[in-house]
N, C-alpha and C positions, 0 to 999 in steps of 0.2 A: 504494500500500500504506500503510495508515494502523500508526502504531502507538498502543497502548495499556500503560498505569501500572496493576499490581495492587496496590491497595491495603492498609493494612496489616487489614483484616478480609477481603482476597483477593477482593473483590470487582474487576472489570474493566467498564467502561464499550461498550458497543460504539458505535461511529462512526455517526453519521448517513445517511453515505454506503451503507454494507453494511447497514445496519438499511431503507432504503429498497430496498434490491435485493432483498432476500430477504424482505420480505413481511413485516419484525417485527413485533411490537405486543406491549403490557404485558401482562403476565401470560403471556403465552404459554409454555409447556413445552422446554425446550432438551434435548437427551439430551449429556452430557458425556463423552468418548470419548478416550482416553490411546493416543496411537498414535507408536512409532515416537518416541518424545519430542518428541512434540509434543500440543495438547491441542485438538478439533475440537469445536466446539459444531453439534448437528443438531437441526433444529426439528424436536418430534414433534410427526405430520402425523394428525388424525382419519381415520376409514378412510371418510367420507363425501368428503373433500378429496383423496380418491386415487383417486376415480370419475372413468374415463375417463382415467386416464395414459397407459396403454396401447392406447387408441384406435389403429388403424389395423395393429398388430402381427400378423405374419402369424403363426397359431401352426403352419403346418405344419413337423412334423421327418423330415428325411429317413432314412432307417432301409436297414441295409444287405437285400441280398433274402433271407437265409435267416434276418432277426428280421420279427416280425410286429406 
């Protein structure tokens, strides 16, 4: 677990290591999320880079016998 120093303009540095994991790069769009006090950065994701996540996902739902 790496930590990071917020700066006095509140900016935060992300680590090398988690910047490598997660696929970063400059410019990239973060979505910044307040949960629970805590604060989660989530990469938004273009809707052409989510083609195929769900690959292999079975979509049947099982439905009781008197709904149709």
């Amino acid at each position: 677990m790496a930590t990071v120093t917020l700066s006095s303009k509140y900016q935060v540095v992300i680590p090398r290591s988690v910047r490598n994991r997660l696929g970063l790069k400059p410019g990239m769009k973060l979505q910044v999320i307040e949960y629970n006090g805590r604060v989660e950065f989530l990469p938004v994701r273009e809707p052409a880079e989510l083609r195929g996540m769900l690959k292999g996902l079975e979509p049947v739902i099982e439905r009781e016998p008197d709904r149709l």
